[in-house]
N, C-alpha and C positions, 0 to 999 in steps of 0.2 A: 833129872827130867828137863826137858823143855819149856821154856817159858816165852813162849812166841808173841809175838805182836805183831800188828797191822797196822803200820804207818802209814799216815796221807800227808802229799805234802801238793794245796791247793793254789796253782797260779793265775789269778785273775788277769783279763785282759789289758791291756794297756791301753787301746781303742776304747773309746768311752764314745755311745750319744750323745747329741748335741742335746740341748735343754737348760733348763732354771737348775743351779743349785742343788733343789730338793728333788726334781729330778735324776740327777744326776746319783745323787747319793741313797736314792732309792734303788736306784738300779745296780750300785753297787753292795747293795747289798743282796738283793735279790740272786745277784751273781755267785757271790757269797755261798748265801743257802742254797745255791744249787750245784755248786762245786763240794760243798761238803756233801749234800744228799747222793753222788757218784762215788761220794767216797763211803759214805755207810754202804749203797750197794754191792762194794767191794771187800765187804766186812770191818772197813779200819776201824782201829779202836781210838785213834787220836786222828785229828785233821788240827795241820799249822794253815795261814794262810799270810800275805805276803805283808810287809810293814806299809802301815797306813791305808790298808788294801780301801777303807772305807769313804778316802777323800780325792781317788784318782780324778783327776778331771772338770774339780772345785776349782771354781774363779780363788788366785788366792786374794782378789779386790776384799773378801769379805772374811780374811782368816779368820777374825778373833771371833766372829759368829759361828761361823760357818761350816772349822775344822774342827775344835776342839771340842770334847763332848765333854759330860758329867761320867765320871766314876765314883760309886755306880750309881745307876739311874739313867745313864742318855740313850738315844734309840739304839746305838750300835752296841751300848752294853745289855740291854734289853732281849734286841732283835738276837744274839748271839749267845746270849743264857739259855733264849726258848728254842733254839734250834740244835742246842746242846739236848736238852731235854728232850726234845722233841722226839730226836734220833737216836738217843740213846748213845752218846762221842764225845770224847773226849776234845776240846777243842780250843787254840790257841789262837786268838784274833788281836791283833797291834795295833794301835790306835794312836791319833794325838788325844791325851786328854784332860781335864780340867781332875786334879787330885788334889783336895785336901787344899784349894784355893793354888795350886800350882801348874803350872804345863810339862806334861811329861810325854815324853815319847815311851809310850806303855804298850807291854806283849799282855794281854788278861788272858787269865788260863780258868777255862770252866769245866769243870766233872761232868760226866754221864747224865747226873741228873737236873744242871743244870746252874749247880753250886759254882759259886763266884771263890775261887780257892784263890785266887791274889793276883796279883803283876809282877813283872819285870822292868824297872824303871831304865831307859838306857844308859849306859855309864856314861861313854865317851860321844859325844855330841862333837858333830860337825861347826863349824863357824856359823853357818848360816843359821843352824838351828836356835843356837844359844846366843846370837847376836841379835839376829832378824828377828826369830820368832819367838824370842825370851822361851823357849826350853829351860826345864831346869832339870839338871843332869842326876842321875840316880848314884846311891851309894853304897849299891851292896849287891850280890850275884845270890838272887834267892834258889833252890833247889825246890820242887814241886812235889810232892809225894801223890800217884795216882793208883789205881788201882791193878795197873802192868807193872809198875817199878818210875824210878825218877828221873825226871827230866828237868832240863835246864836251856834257859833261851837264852841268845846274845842278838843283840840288833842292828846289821849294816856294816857300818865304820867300826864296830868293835871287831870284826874280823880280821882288823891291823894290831890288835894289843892280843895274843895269845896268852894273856898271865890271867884274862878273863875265862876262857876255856879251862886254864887249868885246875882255878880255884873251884869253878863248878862240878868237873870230875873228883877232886878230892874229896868236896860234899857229896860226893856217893852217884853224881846225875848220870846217867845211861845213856841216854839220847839228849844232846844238844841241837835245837832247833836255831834255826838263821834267818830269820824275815829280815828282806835286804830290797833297796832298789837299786842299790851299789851296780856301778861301772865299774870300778877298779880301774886296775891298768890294762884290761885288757884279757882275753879269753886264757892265757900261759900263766901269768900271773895268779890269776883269779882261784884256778885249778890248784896251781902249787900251793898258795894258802888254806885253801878251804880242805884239802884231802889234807894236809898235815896236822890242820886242828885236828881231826877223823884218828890219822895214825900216834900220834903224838901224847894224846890224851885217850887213847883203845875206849872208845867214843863211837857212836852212830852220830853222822851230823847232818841234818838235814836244812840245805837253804832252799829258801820260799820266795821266787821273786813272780815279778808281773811276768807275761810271758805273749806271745804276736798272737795275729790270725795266719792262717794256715798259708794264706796270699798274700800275704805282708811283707813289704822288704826287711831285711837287718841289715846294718855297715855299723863295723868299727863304732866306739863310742856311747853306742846304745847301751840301756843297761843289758846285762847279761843275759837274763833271759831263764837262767837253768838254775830248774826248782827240780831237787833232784834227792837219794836218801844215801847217804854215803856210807861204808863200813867200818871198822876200827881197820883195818888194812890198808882202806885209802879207794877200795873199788865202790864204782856208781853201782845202785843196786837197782834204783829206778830213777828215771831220768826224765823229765820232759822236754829235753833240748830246748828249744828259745822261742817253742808255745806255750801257750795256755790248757790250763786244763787239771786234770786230777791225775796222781800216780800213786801207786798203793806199794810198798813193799814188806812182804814177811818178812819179819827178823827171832832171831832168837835170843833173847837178850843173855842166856846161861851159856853159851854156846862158848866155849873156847877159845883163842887164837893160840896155837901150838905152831911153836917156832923151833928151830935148833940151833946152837950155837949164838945166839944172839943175847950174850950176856951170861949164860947159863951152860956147864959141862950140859951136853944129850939134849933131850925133846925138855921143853917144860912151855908152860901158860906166862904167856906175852906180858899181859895187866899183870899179874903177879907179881914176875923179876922187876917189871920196871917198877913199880909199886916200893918194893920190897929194894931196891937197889937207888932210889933216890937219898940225898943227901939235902936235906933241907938247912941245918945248919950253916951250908956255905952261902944259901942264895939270900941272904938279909940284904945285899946290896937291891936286890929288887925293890926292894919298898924304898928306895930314894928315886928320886925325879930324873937324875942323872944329866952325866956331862953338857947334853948338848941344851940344855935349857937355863939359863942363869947359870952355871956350877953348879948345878944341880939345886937349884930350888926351882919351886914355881914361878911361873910369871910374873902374877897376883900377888905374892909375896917378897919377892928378891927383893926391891924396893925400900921393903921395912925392916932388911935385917941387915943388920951393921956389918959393914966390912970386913973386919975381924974376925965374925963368925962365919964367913965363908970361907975360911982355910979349914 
């Protein structure tokens, strides 16, 4: 049988009014609530929306006020619990936020009813996050259990480490979501990473970025733009090119990918062989740091390990 789902993937505008702070960050939410409520009238059953969608446009003269909020407990964890509930939606909102006395670049994911089921801590942090804004980088790729099947988020610059995507698909996750305000390198680029996480781990991926007004210029450099719901083959299934706004796409999440030849004598199912044809035994080199950083230590640490032990 079928087991379909209604994915929203909602891209707030880039353009922000002018105004106070609190302004500012009322409006963003407001925006918010109203890009998910197009997407309940679309039926979705999950709405992602873009990373940090809550602090576009914040003077960052008053970060440590001003972006960071309380998990749980701050207006944006608040305001996004009750319009889960409200609406009856599953819904992923990223935030900067104050955890457990830490700064996290956090995806919180809330139930239908409005249940606070957890976060996504970022792994891989930018320089500027973890230098500037003391970020402190997460250390573990949680899987989400909802009431469609699992999902699993990665945020931004982890879209350059694929060993992220894949430990989340091994824990079972279906749809990996991508709240991004990523540039990249560029629109070729961007494309080629993002559908290969999609084919590579037989994965739905869906990135969530800011997105223009309809009159707005784009050139080169801008972030990308394209909040979009990808397939496990690599096809855009809904796109919002490099506006704003809500896109809804059916998916099936039982639905097969039947291939021929592709590993396998005759027809057979894609996830399957490759599942069933992986060799994990050889890939223990991946848990080293690798050549190009110290000989493979960390940064942080090469310093304190005695010469010797790096042969």
């Amino acid at each position: 049988m079928p087991r379909t789902v209604r994915v929203a993937v909602c891209s707030t505008p880039i353009r922000v009014p002018d105004g106070s702070d609190a302004e500012i960050h009322a409006h963003n939410l407001d925006i918010a609530e109203d890009l998910i409520v197009r997407a309940k009238e679309q039926q979705a059953d999950i709405a992602c929306l873009p990373e940090v969608f809550n602090v576009k446009g914040i003077s960052r003269a008053g970060m440590a006020q001003n972006w960071f909020e309380d998990v749980p407990g701050g207006p944006t964890f608040t305001r996004m619990s009750h319009v889960a509930q409200r609406y009856g939606i599953n819904v992923v909102a990223p935030i900067l936020a104050i955890e457990e006395g830490e700064r996290r670049n956090l995806a919180m994911v809330f139930d239908r009813t409005g249940r606070y089921l957890g976060g996504y801590q970022k792994v891989h942090l930018t320089e500027v996050e973890s230098d500037e804004w003391g970020i402190v980088a997460g250390r573990d790729w949680p899987v989400f259990d909802l009431d469609f099947g699992k999902i699993g988020i990665t945020i931004c610059y982890d879209v350059n480490f694929p060993e992220g995507f894949r430990v989340l698909a091994l824990q079972g996750a279906e749809i990996i979501f991508h709240p991004t305000v990523y540039s990249m390198y560029g629109e070729v680029g961007w494309e080629a990473v993002i559908m290969s996480r999609a084919i590579d781990n037989c994965v739905y991926v869906c990135p969530v970025n800011n997105g223009i007004d309809g009159d707005a210029p784009w050139m080169p450099g801008m972030c990308l733009n394209r909040s979009s719901v990808i397939g496990p083959d690599g096809i855009f299934l809904a796109d919002l090119g490099r506006y704003w706004g809500t896109a809804v796409a059916e998916i099936d999440l039982d639905r097969p990918r039947i291939v021929r030849s592709m590993g396998a004598s005759g027809e057979a199912n894609f996830r399957e062989k490759m599942w069933e044809h992986r060799r994990p035994e050889t890939y223990r080199k991946l848990t080293e740091y690798g050549y190009w950083v110290e000989n493979g230590y960390p940064r942080e640490t090469a310093a304190e390990i005695p010469i010797m032990d790096k042969e």
